[in-house]
C-alpha positions in Angstrom: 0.0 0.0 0.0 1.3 3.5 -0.4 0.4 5.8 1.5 0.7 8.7 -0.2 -1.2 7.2 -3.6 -3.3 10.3 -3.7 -0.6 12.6 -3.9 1.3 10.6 -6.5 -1.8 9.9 -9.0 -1.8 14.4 -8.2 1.5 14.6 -9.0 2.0 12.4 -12.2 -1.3 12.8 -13.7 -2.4 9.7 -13.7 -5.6 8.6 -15.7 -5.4 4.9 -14.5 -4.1 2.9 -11.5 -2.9 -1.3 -12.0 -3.4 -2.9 -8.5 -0.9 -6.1 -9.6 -3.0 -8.1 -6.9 -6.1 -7.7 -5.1 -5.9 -6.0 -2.0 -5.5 -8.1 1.2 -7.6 -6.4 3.3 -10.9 -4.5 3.5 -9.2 -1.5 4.7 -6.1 -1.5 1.9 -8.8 -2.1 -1.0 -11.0 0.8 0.5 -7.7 3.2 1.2 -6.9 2.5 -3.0 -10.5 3.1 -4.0 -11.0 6.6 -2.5 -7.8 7.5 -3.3 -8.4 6.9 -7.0 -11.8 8.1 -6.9 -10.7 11.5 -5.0 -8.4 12.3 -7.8 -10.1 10.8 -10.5 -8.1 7.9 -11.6 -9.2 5.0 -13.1 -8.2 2.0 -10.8 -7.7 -1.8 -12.8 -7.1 -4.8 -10.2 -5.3 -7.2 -11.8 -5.6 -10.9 -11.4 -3.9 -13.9 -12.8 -6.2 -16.3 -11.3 -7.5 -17.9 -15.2 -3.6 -18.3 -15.6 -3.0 -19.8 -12.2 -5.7 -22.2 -12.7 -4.9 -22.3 -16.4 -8.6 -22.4 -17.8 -10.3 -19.5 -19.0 -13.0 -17.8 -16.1 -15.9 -16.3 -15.7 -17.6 -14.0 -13.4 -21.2 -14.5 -12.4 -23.1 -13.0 -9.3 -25.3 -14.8 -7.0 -27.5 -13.2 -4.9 -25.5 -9.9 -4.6 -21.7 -11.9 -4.3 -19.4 -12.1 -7.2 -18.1 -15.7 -8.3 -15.7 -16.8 -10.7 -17.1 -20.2 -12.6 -15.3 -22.4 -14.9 -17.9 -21.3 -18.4 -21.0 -19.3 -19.4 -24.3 -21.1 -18.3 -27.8 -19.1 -19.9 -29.7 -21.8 -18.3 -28.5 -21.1 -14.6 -30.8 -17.8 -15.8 -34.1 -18.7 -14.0 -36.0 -16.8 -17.0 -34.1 -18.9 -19.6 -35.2 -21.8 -17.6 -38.8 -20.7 -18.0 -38.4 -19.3 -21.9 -36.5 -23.2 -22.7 -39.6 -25.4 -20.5 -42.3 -23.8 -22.2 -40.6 -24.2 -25.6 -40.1 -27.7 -25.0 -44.1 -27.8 -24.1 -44.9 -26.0 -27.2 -43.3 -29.0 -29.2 -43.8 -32.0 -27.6 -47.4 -31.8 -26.6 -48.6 -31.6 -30.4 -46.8 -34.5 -30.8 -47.6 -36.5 -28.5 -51.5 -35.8 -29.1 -51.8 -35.8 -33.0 -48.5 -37.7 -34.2 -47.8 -40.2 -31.7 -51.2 -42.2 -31.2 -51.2 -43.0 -35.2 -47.5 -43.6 -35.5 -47.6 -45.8 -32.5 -50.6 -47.7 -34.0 -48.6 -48.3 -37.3 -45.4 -49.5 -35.2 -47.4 -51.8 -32.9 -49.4 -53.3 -36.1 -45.9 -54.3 -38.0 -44.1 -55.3 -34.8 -46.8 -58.4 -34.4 -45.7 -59.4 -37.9 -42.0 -58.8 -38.0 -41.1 -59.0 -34.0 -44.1 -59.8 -31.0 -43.3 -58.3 -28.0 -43.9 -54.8 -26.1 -44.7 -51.6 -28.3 -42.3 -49.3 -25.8 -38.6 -50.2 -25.0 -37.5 -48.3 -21.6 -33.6 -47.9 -20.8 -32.4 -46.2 -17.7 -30.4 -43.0 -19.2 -28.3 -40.2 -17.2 -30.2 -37.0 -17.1 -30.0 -33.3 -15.6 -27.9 -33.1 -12.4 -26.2 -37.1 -12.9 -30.2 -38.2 -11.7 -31.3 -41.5 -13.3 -34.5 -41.1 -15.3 -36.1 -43.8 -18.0 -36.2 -43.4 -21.6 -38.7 -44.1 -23.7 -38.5 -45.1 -27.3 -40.5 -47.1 -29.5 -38.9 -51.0 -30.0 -36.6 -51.8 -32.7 -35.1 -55.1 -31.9 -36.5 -58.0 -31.4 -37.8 -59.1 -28.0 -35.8 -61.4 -26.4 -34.1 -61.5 -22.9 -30.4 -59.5 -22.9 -27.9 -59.6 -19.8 -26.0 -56.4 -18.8 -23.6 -56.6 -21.4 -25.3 -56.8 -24.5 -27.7 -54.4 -23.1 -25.1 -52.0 -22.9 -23.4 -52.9 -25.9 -24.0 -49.8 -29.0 -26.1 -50.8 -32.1 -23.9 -51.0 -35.0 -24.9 -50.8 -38.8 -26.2 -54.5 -39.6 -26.9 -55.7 -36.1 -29.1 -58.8 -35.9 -31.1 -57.5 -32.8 -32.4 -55.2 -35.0 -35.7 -56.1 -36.8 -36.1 -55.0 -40.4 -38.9 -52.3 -39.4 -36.7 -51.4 -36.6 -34.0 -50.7 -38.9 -36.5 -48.3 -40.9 -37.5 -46.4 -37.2 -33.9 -46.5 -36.3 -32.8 -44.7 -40.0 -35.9 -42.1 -39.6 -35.6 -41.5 -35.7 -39.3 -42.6 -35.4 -38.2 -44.7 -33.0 -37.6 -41.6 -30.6 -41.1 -39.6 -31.2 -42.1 -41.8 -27.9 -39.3 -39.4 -26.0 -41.6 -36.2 -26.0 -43.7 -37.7 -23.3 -40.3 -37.9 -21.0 -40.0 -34.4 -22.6 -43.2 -33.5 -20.9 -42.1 -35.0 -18.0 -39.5 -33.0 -17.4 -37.0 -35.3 -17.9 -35.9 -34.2 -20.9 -36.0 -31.7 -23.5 -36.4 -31.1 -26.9 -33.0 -30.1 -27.6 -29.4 -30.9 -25.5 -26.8 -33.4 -25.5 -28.3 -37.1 -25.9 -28.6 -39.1 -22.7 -26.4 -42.1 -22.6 -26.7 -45.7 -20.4 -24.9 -45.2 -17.5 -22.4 -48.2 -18.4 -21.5 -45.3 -21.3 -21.2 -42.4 -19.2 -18.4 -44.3 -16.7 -16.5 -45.4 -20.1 -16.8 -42.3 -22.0 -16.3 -40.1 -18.7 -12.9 -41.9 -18.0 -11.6 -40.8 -21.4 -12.6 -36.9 -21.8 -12.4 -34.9 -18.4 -15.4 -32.6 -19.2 -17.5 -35.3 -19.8 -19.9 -34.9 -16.9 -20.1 -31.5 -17.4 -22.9 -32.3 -20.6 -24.9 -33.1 -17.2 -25.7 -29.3 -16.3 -28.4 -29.5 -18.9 -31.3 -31.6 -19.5 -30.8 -34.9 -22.1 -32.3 -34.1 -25.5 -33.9 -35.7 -28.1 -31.6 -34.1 -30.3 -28.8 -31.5 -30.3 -25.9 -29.8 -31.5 -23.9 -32.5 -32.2 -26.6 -34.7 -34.2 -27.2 -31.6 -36.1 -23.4 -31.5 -37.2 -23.2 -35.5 -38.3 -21.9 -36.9 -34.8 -25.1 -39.2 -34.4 -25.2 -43.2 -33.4 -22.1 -45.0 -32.4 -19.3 -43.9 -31.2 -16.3 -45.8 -32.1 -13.7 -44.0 -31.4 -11.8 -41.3 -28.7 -12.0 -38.5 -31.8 -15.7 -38.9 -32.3 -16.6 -38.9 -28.7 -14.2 -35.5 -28.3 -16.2 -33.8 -31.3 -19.3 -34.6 -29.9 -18.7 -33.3 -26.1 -17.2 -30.3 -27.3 -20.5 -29.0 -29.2 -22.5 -30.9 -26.3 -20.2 -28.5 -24.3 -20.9 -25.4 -26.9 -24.4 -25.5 -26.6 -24.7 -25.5 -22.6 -22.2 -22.0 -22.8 -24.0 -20.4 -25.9 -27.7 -21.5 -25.7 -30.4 -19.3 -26.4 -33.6 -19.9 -27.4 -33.2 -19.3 -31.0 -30.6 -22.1 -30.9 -32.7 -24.6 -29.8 -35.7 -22.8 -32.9 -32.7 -23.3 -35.3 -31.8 -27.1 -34.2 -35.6 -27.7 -34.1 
């Protein structure tokens, strides 16, 4: 601290004062304020803390205190929150009253030919906040008992759990219309990252860092990354890295016209 800042900003001229670190006390970073404000100086705090930690910052306030967080978050915005649910109402309850009653008619009707069994196929996913929800989607392979590791195991192009209808849903996405009731719900929304099984998550979580952070947003039926070609199985490290960085993107830089866009 100097204590005779005042008189030197008089005595230079100063326009603008660079504290190299914040002050340490109360009293210090009070002292430097009036001081610069008496005399009309500018005063700039520097800190190095994004360099220390090295990853970029950024400053939010909560309830009148001033954080630094590790990226942007619109949704943290209780008003976006509000503007994104009744968005997601607006789509999914049309469909769900005048698309999905025929649709699942047609499905069940060629699933007793092709491959008896439920009309629904539910799958515990990963949602909002790392909390467990089930997913809904219409059937596509055949119905016959699966332990833990073929459940778990990705569909590949040709599979032979897949029926030949189900590889027609599958190639359309029809087979995920049945996922705007969990949009409804509240479980998920229209647009965000796509949920995973949890086996995934564990796998995919030990091989990108940021992984878990695609869990500050609700799952979607669709998103950023399907929109750019990074859809279906992921067989390898680059693909998975593609598709968490725009997962990643979205959750910093949504807004609603985004999600209109993506829609």
């Amino acid at each position: 601290q100097l204590p005779d800042l005042g008189q030197r900003i008089e005595d230079t001229g100063a326009a603008q004062v660079i504290a190299l670190e914040i002050p340490r006390t109360q009293m210090e970073g009070r002292y430097i304020i009036d001081a610069c404000q008496n005399k009309g100086a500018r005063l700039l705090i520097y800190s190095n803390l994004a360099e220390q930690l090295r990853h970029p910052l950024v400053t939010v306030n909560e309830e009148g205190h001033q954080f630094y967080t590790l990226q942007e978050e619109p949704l943290e915005d209780p008003f976006n929150r509000i503007l994104k649910r009744a968005y997601d109402v607006a789509l999914a309850l049309p469909v769900v009253v005048l698309v999905l009653p025929p649709l699942a008619l047609v499905t069940w009707f060629i699933q007793r030919m092709q491959a008896p069994g439920p009309l629904l196929y539910t799958q515990e996913r990963t949602g909002y906040g790392h909390r467990p929800f089930k997913i809904l989607k219409f059937r596509s392979m055949y119905a016959e008992p699966k332990g833990a590791v073929e459940e778990a195991a990705q569909a590949k192009r040709g599979d032979a759990r897949v029926y030949p209808f189900g590889r027609f849903l599958r190639r359309s996405s029809l087979d995920e219309f049945p996922q705007f009731l969990n949009v409804l719900r509240g479980s998920m929304s229209a647009i965000g990252p796509r949920p995973h099984l949890p086996a995934h998550d564990q796998l995919f979580a030990g091989q990108m860092n940021a992984y878990r952070t695609r869990f500050f947003a609700k799952p979607g039926i669709t998103g950023l990354a399907q929109c750019n070609g990074f859809r279906g199985e992921i067989s390898e490290p680059a693909l998975l890295e593609k598709r968490i960085e725009l997962d990643l993107r979205y959750i910093a830089t949504w807004s609603i016209w985004i999600d209109v866009q993506i829609t």
